[in-house]
MMTF fields as JSON, N, C-alpha, C and O atoms, coordinates in Angstrom:
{
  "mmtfVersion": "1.0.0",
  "mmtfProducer": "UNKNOWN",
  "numBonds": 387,
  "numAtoms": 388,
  "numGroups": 97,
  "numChains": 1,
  "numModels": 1,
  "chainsPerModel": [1],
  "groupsPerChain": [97],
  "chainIdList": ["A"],
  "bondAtomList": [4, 2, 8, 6, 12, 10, 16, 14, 20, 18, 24, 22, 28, 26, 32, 30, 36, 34, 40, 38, 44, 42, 48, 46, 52, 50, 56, 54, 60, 58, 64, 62, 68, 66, 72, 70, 76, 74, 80, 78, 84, 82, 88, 86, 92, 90, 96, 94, 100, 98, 104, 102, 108, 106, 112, 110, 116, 114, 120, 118, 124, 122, 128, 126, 132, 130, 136, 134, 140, 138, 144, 142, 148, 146, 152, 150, 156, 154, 160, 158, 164, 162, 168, 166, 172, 170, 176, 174, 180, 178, 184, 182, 188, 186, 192, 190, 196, 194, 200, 198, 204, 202, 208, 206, 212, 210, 216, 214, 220, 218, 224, 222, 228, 226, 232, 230, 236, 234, 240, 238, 244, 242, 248, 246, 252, 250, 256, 254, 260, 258, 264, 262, 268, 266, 272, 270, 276, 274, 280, 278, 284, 282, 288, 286, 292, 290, 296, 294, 300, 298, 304, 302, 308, 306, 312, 310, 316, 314, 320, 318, 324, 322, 328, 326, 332, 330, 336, 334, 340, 338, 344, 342, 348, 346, 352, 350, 356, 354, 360, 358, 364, 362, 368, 366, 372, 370, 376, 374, 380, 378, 384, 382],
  "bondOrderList": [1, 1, 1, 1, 1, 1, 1, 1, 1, 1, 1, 1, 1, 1, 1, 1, 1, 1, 1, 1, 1, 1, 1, 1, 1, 1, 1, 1, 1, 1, 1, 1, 1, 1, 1, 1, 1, 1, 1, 1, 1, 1, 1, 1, 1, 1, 1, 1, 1, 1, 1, 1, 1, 1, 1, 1, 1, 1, 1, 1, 1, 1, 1, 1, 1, 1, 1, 1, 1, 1, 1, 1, 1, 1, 1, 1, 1, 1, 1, 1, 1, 1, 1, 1, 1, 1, 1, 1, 1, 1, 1, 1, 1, 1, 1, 1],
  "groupList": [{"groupName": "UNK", "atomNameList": ["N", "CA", "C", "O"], "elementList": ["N", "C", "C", "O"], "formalChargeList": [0, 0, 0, 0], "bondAtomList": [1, 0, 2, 1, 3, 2], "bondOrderList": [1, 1, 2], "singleLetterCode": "X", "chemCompType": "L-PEPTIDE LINKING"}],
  "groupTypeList": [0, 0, 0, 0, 0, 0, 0, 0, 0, 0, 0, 0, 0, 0, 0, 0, 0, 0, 0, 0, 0, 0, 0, 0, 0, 0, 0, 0, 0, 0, 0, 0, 0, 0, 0, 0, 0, 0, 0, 0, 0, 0, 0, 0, 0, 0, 0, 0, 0, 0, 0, 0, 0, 0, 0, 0, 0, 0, 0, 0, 0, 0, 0, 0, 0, 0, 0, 0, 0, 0, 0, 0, 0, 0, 0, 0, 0, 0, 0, 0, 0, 0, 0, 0, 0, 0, 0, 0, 0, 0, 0, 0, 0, 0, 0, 0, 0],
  "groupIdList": [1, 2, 3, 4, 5, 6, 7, 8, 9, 10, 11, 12, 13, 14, 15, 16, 17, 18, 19, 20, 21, 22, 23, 24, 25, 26, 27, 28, 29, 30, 31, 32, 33, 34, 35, 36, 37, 38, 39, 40, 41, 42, 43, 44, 45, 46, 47, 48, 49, 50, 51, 52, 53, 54, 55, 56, 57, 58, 59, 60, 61, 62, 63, 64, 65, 66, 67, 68, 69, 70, 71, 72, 73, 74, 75, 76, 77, 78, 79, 80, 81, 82, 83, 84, 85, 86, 87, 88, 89, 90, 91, 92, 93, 94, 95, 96, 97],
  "secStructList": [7, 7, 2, 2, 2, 2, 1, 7, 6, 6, 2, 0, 0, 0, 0, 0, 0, 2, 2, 2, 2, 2, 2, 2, 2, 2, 2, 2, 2, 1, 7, 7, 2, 2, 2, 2, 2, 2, 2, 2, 2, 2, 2, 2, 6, 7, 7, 7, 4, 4, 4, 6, 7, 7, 7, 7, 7, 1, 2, 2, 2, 2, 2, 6, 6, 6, 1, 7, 7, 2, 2, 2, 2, 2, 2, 2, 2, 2, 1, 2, 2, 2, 2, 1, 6, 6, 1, 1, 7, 2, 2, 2, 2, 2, 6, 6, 7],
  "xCoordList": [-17.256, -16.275, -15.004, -14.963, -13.899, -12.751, -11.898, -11.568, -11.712, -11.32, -9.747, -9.292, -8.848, -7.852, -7.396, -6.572, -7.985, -8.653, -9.006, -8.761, -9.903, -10.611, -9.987, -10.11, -9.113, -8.468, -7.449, -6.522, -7.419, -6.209, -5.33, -5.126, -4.216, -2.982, -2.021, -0.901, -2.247, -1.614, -2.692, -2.16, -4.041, -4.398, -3.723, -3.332, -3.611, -3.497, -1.622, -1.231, -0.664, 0.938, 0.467, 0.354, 0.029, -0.308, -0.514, 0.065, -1.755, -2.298, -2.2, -1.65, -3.014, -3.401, -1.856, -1.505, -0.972, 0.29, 1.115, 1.74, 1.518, 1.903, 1.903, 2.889, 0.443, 0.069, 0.872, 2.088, 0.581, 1.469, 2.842, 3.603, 3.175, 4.761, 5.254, 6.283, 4.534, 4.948, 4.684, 5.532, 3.67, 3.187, 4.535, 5.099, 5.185, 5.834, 7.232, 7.913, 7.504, 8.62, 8.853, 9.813, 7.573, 7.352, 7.877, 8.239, 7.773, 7.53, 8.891, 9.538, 9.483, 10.867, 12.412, 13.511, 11.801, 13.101, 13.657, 14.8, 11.786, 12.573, 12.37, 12.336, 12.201, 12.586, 14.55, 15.439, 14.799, 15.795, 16.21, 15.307, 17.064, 17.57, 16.664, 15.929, 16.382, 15.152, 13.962, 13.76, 13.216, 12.354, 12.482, 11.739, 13.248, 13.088, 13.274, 12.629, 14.332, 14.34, 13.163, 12.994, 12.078, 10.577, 10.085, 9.606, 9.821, 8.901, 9.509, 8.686, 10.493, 10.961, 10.356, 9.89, 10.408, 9.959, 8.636, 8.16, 8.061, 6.487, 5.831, 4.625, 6.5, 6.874, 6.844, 6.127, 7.489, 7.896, 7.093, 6.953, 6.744, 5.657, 4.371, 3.588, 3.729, 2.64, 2.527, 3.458, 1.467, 0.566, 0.168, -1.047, 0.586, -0.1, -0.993, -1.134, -1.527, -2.524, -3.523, -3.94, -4.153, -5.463, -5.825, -6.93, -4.277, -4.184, -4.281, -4.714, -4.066, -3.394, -2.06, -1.887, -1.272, -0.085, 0.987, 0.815, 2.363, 3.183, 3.912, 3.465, 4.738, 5.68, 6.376, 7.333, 6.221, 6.76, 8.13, 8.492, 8.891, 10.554, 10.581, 10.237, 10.967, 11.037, 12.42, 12.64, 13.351, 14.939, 14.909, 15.334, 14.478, 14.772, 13.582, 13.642, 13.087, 11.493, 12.423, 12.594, 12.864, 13.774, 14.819, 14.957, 15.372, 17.023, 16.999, 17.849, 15.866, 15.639, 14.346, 13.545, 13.972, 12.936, 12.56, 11.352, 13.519, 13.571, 13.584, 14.039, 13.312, 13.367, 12.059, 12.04, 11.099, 10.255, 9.153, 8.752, 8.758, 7.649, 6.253, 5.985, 5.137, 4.114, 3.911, 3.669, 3.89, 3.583, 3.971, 3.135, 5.405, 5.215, 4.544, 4.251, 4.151, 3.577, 1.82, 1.264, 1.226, -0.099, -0.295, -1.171, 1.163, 1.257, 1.196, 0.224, 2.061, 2.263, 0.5, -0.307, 0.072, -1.175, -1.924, -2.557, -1.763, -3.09, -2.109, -2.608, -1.464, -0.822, -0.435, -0.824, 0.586, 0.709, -0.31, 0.096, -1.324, -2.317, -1.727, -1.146, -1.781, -1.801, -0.202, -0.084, 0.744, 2.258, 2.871, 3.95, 2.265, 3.023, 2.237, 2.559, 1.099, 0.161, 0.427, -0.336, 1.897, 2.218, 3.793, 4.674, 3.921, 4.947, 5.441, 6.514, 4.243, 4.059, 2.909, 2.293, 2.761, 2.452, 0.618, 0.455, -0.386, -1.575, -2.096, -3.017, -1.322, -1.868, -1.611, -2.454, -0.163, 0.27, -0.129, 0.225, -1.066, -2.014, -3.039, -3.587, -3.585, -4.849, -4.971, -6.02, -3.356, -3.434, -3.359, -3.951, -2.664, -3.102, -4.029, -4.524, -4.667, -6.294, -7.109, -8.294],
  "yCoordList": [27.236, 27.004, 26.437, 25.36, 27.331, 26.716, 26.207, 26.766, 24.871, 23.445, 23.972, 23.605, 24.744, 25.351, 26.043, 25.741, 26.923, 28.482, 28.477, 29.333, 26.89, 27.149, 26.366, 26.473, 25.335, 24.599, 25.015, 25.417, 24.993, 25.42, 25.143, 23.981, 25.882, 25.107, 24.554, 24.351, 24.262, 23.687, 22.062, 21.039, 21.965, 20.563, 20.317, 19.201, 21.487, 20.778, 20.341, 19.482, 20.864, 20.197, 19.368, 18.32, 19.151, 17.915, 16.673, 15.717, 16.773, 15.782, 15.325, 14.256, 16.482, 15.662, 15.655, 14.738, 16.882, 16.407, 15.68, 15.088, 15.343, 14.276, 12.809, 12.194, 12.305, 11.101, 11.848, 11.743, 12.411, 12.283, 12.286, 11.587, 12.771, 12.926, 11.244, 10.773, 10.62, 9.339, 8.238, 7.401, 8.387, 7.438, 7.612, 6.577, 8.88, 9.269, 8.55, 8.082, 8.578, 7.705, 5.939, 5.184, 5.838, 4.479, 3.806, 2.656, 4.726, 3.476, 4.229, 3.444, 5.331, 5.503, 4.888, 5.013, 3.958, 3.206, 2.043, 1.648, 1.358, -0.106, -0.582, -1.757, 0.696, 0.473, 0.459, 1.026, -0.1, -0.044, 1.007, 1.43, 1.188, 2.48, 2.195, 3.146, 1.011, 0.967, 2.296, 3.454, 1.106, 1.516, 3.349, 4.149, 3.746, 4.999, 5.985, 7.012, 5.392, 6.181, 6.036, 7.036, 5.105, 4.683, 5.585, 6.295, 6.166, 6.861, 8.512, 9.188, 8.896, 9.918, 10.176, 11.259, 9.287, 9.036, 9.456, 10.159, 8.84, 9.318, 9.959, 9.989, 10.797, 12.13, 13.528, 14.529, 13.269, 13.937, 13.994, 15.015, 12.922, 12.434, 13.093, 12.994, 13.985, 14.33, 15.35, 15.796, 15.723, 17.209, 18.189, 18.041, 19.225, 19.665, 21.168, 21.781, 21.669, 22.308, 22.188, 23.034, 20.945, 20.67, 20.526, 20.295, 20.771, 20.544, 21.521, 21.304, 23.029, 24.102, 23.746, 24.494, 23.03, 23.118, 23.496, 23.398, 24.033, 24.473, 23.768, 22.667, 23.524, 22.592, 21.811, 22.253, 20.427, 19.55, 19.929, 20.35, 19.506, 19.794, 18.225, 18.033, 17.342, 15.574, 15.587, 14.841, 16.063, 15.585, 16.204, 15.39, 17.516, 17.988, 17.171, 17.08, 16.93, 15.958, 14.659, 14.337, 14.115, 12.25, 12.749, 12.512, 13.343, 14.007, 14.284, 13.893, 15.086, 15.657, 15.212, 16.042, 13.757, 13.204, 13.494, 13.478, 13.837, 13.9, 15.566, 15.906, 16.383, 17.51, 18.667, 19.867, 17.862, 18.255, 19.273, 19.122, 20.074, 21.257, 20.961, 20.345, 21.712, 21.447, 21.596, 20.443, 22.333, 22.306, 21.118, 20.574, 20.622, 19.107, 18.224, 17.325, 18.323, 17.257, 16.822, 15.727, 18.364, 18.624, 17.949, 17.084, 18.379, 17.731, 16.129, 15.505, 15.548, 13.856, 13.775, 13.508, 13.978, 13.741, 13.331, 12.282, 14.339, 14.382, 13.598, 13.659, 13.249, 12.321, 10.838, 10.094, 10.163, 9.265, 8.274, 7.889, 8.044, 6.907, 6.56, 5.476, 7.635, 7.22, 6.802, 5.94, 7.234, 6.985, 5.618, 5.208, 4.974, 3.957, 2.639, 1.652, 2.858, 1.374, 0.196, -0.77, 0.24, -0.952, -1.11, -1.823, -0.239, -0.983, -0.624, -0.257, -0.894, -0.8, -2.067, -2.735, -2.242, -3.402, -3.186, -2.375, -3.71, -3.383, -2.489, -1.679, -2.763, -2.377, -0.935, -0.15, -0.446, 1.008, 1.361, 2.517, 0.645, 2.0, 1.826, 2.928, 1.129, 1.457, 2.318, 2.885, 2.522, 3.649, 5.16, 6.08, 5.368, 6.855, 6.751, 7.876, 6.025, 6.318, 6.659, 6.802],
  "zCoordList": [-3.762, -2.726, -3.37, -3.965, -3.178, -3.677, -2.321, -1.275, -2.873, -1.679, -1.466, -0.383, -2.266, -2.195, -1.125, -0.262, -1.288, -0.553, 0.827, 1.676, 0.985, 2.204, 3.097, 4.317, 2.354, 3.547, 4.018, 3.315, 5.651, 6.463, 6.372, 6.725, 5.883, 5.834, 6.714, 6.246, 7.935, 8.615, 8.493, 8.923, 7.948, 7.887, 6.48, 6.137, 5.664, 4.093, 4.28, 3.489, 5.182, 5.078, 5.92, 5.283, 7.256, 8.089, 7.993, 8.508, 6.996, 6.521, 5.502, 5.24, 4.341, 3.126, 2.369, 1.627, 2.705, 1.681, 2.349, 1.469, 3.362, 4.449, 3.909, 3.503, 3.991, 2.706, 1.593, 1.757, 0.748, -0.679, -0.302, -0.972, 0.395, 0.774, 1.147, 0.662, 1.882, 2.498, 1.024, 0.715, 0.409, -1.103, -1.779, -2.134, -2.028, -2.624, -2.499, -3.412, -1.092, -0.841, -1.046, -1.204, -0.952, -0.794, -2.603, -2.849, -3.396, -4.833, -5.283, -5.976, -5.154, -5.515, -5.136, -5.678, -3.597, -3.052, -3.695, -3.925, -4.045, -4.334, -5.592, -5.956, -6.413, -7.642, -8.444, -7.81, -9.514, -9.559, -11.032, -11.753, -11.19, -12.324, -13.144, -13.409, -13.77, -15.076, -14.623, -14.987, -13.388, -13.292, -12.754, -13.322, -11.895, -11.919, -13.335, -13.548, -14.244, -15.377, -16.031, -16.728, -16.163, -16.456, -15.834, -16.719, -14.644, -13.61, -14.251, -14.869, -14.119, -14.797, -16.221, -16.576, -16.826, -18.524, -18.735, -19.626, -17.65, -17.482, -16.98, -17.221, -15.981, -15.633, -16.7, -16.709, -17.196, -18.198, -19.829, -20.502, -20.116, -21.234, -20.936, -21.88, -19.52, -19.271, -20.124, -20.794, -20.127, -20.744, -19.876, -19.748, -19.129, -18.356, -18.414, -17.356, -19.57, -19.856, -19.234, -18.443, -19.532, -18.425, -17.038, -16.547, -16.281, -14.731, -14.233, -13.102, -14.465, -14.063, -13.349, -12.387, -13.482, -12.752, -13.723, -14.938, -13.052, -13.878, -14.694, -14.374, -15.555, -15.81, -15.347, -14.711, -15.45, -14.142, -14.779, -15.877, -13.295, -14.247, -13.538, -12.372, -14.295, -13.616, -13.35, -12.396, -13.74, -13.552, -11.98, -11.159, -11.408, -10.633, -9.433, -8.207, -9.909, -8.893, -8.549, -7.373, -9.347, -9.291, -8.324, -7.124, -8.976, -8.183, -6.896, -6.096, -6.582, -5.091, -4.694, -4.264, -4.802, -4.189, -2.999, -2.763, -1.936, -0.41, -0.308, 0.785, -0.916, -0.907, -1.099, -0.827, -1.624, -2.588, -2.054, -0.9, -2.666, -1.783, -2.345, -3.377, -1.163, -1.433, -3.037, -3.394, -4.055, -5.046, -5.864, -6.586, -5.77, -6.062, -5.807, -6.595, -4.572, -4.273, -4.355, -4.271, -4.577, -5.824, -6.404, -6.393, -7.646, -8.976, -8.649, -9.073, -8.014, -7.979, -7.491, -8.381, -6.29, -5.892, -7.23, -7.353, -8.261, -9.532, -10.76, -11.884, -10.711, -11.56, -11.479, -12.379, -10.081, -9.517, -10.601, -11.698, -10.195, -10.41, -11.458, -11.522, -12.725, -13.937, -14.329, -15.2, -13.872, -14.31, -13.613, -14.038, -12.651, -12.07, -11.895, -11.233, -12.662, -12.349, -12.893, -12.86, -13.596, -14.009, -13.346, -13.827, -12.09, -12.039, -10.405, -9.926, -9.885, -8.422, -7.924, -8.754, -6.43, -6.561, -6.072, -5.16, -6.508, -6.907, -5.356, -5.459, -3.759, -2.768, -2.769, -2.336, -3.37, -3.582, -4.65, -4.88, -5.919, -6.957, -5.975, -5.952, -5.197, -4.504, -3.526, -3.218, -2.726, -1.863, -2.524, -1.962, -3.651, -4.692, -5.169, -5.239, -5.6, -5.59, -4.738, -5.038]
}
């Protein structure tokens, strides 16, 4: 069973990317230029061979935060945890997990 495939897409924009869409907003506001050029940095520092996803492009992900399509928001889903756990506050790495 591919979990892809089988879920409806009006639950998979509804819901499950909805949450990523809203997480998403939450840790890019009240950071300041450091930290977003940090979040970009590590963005970008990924490997993504082992994900199947395409090449993140991060300048265009930061830039147009408020813009972003389901396929971005995949990618952040399966990444998030690992790029911001030091610089978000412990209740928002527990909600991407």
């Amino acid at each position: 069973l591919d979990v892809h495939i089988a879920t409806p897409v009006k639950i998979l924009h509804t819901f499950l990317l909805g949450i990523v869409k809203y997480l998403w907003d939450r840790p890019t506001h009240p950071l300041d230029t450091g930290g977003v050029a940090l979040l970009e940095m590590r963005l970008a520092s990924l490997h993504e061979s082992g994900w199947n996803v395409p090449k993140i492009n991060t300048t265009y992900m930061i830039q147009y935060c408020q813009q972003l399509l389901g396929k971005h928001f995949k990618t952040l889903a399966q990444c998030m945890p690992f790029i911001i756990e030091d610089i978000v506050t412990w209740q928002m790495l527990e909600a991407w997990v």
